[in-house]
N, C-alpha and C positions, 0 to 999 in steps of 0.2 A: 464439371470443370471447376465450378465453384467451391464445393466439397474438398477438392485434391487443394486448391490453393490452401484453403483454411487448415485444411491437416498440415500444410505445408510450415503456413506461417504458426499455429500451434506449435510444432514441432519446438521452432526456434525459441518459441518464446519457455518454452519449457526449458530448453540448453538453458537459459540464463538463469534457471530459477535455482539447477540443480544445485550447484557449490556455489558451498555461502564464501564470506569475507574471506579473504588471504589474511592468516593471523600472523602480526606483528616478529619477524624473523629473531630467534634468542642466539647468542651465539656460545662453541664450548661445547663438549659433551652432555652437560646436563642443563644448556639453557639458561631457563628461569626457574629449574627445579626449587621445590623449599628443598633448603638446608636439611640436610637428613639429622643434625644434631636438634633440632627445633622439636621445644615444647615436647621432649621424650620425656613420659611417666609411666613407673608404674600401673597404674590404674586405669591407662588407655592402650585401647591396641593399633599399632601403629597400620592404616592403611593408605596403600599406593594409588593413586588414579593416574590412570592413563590415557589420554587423547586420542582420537582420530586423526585423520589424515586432514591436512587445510587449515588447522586449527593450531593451537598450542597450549602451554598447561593452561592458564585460565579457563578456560574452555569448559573442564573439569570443575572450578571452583563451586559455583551454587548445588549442583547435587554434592559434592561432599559437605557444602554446610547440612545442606537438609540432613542427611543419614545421619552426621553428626549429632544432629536434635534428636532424632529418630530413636537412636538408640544411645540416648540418655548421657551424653557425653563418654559412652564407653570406647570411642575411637577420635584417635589423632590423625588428622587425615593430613597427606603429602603429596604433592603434584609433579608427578615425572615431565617434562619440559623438551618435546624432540621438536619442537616447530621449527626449527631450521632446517630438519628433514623430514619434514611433514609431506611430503609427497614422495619419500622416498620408499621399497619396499622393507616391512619389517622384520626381514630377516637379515636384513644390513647389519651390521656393528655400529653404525651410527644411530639406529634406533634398538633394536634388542638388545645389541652391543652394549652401547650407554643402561640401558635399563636393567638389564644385568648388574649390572656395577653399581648401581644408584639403591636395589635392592638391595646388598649386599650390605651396604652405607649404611640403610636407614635399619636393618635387621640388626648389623653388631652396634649401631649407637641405643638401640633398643635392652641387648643386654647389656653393654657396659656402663649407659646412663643409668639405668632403670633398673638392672637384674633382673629383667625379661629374660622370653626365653628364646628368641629371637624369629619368633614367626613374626609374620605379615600376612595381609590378604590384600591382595589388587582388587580392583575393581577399574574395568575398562568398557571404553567406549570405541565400538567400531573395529579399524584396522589395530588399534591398542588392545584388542583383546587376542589375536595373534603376533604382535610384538610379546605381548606375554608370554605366550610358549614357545616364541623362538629363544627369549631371556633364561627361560628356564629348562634349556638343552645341557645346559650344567649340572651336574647333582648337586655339586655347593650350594647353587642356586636354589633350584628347584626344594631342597629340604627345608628351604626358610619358608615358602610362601605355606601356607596354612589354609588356603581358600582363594579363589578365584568369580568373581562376576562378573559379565559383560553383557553390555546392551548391542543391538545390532552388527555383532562381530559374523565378519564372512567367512565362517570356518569351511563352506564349501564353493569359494568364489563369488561374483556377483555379475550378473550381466551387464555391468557398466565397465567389465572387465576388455578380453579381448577380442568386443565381438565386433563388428564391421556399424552396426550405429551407433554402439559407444565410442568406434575413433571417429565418425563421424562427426557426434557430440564434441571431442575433445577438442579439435580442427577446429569446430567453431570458436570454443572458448578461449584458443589460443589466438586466434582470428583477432577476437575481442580483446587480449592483453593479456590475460586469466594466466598469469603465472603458476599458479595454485593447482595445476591440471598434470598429470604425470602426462610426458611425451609419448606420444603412440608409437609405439613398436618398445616403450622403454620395458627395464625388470617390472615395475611398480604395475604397469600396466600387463604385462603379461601376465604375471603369476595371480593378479585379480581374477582373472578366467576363470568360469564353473568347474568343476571338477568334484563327480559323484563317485557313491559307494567305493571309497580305498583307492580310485583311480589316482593314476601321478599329475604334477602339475605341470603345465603347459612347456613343449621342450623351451629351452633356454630358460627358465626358471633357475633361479639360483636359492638354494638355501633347502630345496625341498620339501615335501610335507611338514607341517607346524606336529612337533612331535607332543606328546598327553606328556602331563601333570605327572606326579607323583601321586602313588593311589592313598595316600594319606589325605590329600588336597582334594577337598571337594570344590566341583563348578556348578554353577548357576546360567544357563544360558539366557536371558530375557529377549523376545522378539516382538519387533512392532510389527503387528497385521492389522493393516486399513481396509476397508470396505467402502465402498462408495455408493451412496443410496442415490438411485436415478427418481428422478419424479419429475413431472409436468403440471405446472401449476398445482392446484391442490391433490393432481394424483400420483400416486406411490405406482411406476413401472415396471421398477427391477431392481435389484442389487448387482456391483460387480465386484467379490470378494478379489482385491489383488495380492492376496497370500505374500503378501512383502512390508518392507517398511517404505517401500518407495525408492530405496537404492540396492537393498536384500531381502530375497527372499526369505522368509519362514524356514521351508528347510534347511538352508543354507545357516543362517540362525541359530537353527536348534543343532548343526551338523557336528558337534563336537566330536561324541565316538564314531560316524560314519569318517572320518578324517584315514581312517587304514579299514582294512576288511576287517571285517567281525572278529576272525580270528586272531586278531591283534587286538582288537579294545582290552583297556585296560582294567584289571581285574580289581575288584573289591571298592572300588574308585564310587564315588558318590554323583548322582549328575543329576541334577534338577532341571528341568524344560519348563519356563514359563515366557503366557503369554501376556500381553497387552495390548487389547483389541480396541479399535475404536472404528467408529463411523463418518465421512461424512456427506455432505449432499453438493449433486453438482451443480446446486447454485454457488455456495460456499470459492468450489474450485475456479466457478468461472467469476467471481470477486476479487479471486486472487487471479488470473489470470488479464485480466483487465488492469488490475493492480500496476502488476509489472509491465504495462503495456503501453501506461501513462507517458504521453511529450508527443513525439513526431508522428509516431504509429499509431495513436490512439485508437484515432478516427477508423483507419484501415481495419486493427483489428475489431474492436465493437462491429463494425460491417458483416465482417466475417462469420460474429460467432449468431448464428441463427439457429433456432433448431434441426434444424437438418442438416449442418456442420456438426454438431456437438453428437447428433445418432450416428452421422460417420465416425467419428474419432472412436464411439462407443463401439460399435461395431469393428472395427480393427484391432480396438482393447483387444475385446474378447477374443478374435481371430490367434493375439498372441497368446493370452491367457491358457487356450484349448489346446494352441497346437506349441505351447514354449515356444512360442521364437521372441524375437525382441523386435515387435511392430513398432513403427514409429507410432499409432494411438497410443501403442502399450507406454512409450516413451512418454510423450504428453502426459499419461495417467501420472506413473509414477514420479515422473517432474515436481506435478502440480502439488499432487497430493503431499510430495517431502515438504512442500512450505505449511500448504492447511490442514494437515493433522496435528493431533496431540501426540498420537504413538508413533508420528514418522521417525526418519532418520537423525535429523535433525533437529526434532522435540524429544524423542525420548525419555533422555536421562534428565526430563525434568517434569517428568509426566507422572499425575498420581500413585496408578494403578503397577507401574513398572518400580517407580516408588515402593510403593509395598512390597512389590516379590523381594527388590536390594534388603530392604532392612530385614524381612524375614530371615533371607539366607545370612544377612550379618546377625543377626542373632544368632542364628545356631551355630554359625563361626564359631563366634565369641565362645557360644556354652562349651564347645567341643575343644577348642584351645585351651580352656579354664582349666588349671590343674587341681579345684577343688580348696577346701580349706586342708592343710597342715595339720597334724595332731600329731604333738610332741611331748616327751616325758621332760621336767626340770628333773634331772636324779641327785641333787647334792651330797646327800648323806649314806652310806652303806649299812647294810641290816645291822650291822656290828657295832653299829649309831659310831661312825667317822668322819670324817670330810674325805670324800670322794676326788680323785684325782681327777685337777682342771678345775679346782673350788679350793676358797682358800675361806679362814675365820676371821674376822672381826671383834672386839669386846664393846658388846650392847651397853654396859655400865646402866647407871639409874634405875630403879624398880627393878623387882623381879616382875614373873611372869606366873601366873596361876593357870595349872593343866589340870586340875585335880578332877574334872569334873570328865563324865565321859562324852566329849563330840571328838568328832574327827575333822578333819580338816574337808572343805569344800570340793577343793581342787585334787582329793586323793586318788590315786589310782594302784595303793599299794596300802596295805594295812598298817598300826602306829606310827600316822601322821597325825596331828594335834593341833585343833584347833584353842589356844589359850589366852587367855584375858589380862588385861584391859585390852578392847579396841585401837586403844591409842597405840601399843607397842606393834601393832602389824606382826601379830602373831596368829595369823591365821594358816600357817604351815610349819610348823617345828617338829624335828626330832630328839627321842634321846640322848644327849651326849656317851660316850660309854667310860663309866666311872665316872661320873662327875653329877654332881647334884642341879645341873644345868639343862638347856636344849639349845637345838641349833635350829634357826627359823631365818626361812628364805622370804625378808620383807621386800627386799625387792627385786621381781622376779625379773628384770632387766639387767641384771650385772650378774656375775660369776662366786658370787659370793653370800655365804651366812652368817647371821648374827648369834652371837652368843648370848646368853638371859638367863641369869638366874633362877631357879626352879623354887616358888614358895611350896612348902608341901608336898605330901604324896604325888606319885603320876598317877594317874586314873586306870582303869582296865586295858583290858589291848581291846583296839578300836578294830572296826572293820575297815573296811574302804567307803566312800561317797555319802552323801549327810540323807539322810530318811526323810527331811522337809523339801526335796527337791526332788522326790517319787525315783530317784533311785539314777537320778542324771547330772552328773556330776558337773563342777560351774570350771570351767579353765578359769586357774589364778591371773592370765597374763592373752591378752587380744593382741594382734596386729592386724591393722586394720588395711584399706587396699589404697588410702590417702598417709598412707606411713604412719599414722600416730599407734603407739605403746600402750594400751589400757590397763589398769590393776582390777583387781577385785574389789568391790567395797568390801570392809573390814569392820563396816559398822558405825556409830556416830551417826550426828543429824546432818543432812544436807538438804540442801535446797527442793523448790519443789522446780520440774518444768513450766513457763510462764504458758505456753501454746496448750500444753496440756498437764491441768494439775493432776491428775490419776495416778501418773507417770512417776517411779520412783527410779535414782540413779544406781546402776548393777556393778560399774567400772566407771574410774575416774582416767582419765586420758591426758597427757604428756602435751597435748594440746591445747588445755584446757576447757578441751569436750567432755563430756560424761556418756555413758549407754545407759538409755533408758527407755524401762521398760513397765507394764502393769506389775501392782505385787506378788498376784498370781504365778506372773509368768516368768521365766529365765534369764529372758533380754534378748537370747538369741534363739535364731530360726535356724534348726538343723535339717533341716524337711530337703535340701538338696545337696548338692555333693560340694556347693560354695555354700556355707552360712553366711549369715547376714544379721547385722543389729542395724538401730535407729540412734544415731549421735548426733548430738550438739550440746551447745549451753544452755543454760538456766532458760536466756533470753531468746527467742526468737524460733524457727522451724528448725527442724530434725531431719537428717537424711539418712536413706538407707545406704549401709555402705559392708560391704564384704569382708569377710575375716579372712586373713592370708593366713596367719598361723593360728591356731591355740595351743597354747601351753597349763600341761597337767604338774603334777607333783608325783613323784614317786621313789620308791628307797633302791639305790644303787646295789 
């Protein structure tokens, strides 16, 4: 009898542990969302977070700083904002609905601020990772997100859905105030119900199966699975693996294409399964259970939890564990555990290891959005040595220009281009004028235009393409970098040395007042992946690696 009370009173005290705080109510379609115009660049990719149910956008805040750091400032992170229907279902218009539309925002403020290309990746937490593919029931939609990740998302229901001790559960918390609780018999609670291998969702569901991505969008599913190490003073008993985060199961978790039968999974589609395991000990639980037990009850429950209460509650675990059902030990278990885990429901999306899997798959987001570096021809001049149509002339006036000698130009990509002297005239690309004792040289390769220069002397032989001191790899006249700045080639002259490191000599001067530098050996840039990359800054202080969007060549129209 004593046993049945303690499960009794366990039970309850687990109800109160399950849902946290009722977060602060936003009002409006989009809430508290950030401004989808906010802090759009280039050089970051703009991603969404999405909340759970109880919660609202902040909620989200701290993991997206972390992944932010994570991955080295290459994402702009945005908080979708439904907490005023946070216990609504997500396949409402007031939550998909809105997120649909707030997508859409921060995807065309991405191209039209920034000349992105208007992808996004979400990244969701919980019931937010099915708000996401009810949002993306659109093709509009759906063709902007570029990646999707979610932590403990119940893409196969979850037993706190509509089963007879979940309303149980809900009754109490409504008992208690607990606004925050979907009303039993409601959509939000319904459509939470388990539902395996391609089965429908529970009748009177509205919205239907959460339909897949776009097979370009790859997902990430992350699952918290806790274990619970049993021990008795210093001895180790058992374990009791509960294949869940404490609100969802594992399966359910990883159910992304189990969401329609096999024969509908979607083809060529990318899907990664990771997990984040953790352990803990049922001392730990009954710390926290005692925790929250603290004031009027105290006394009662401390009474209560003896060892021979605590082997019942275990023993009913398991009962549920073996046979699925949803025991009220099973309750207690997963209660307790959503507070004292690191991978529970609740910890997750702040938890090292689940950490890891987000940034790995934002990284290969990122590589796989990357459209690579640009490689572009300048063509000003035509073989017939002319100005090329969409390029106009200039008169260089002051000194001529000496070709006589045989180089080519650096940046060639087309036979007699002409590298010619002095340094100072930024005649490291000229051609022959035709008839005229002249050349025309592209000093700067940021405008549409050439300069004219005098010709002292003979021209030299016809030149091949690409200079023999650079093993046959030719230097683009003109960088754009992935923080906007404009680079030239050096032309030659002294310049400075790098202060952090003297070794370093400067390859291109920058519109910024950055330079690329690099060893004398070496080119400046790294062509070893499908984005190049140099090392820029000033004289003064450290260097950063930063991505080439365009390079620009030279060549004869």
């Amino acid at each position: 009898m004593r046993s049945c009370s303690a499960l009794t009173a366990l039970l309850l005290v687990a109800a109160s542990l399950i849902v946290p705080p009722t977060a602060a109510r936003a009002d409006g379609c989009d809430g508290n969302s950030t401004e989808p115009t906010a802090h759009q660049s280039a050089d970051r990719r703009p991603v969404v977070f999405v909340h759970g149910w109880t919660v609202g956008g902040e909620a989200m805040q701290e993991t997206g700083e972390e992944l932010r750091k994570r991955t080295g400032g290459r994402i702009q992170p945005f908080y979708f904002d439904y907490g005023r229907h946070s216990t609504t279902w997500a396949a409402d218009d007031t939550v998909a609905g809105c997120l649909a539309t707030y997508i859409a925002k921060v995807s065309t403020a991405y191209s039209d601020i920034s000349g992105g290309d208007g992808k996004i990746i979400l990244v969701a937490h919980s019931m937010g990772g099915l708000a996401s593919l009810y949002a993306a029931r659109s093709k509009e939609v759906g063709e902007r997100i570029g990646g999707l990740i979610t932590f403990g998302t119940p893409y196969l229901g979850s037993p706190f859905g509509n089963t007879g001790v979940a309303s149980a559960w809900q009754k109490v918390r409504q008992e208690l105030g607990d606004k925050a609780v979907p009303p039993v018999g409601s959509n939000a609670q319904t459509c939470l119900s388990p539902h395996k291998n391609g089965a429908d969702m529970a009748a009177g569901c509205v919205g239907g199966l959460p339909p897949y991505l776009p097979a370009a969008a790859g997902v990430t599913a992350i699952a918290g699975d806790i274990t619970v190490k049993r021990s008795f003073g210093p001895f180790h008993l058992y374990d009791i693996p509960l294949d869940s985060d404490g609100i969802v199961p594992v399966d359910s978790q990883h159910g992304y294409l189990h969401i329609a039968q096999k024969d509908q999974w979607p083809k060529g589609q990318q899907v990664r399964l990771e997990s984040d395991s953790c352990t803990i000990t049922n001392d730990s639980m009954m710390r926290t259970v005692k925790a929250a037990g603290r004031g009027g009850s105290a006394g009662i429950i401390s009474a209560l939890l003896s060892a021979n209460a605590e082997l019942q509650v275990d023993g009913n675990a398991l009962d549920g564990l073996l046979e699925d059902r949803f025991t009220p030990g099973l309750v207690v278990y997963l209660g307790v555990a959503v507070w004292t885990a690191g991978c529970s429901h609740l910890h997750v999306t702040g938890h090292g290891p689940a950490l890891d899997h987000a940034t790995d798959s934002l990284h290969d987001y990122l590589h796989q959005l990357e459209p690579g570096t640009a490689v572009r021809n300048l063509a000003p001049v035509t073989s017939a040595g002319e100005v090329a149509s969409g390029w106009r002339v200039v008169d260089g006036g002051g000194d001529g220009v000496d070709c006589s000698f045989n180089t080519a130009s650096p940046a060639a990509r087309s036979g007699n281009i002409y590298y010619c002297s002095p340094d100072a005239e930024m005649a490291d690309a000229c051609w022959v004028e035709a008839g005229q004792d002249s050349v025309l040289c592209l000093s700067d390769p940021t405008s549409r235009q050439v300069v004219r220069k005098w010709m002292e002397g003979a021209i030299g032989a016809a030149l091949p393409t690409g200079p023999a001191e650079y093993s046959g790899i030719r230097l683009p006249i003109r960088l754009d970098l992935d923080n906007g700045a404009q680079c030239r080639l050096r032309t030659g002259g002294s310049w400075g040395i790098q202060e952090s490191n003297p070794s370093l000599v400067g390859f291109y001067r920058c519109g910024n007042g950055e330079m690329v530098w690099a060893g004398r050996a070496s080119t400046g840039i790294d062509q070893s992946g499908k984005t190049w990359t140099v090392r820029a800054g000033k004289e003064r202080g450290g260097l950063t690696k930063r991505r080439v969007r365009t390079a620009y060549y030279v060549a004869t129209a």
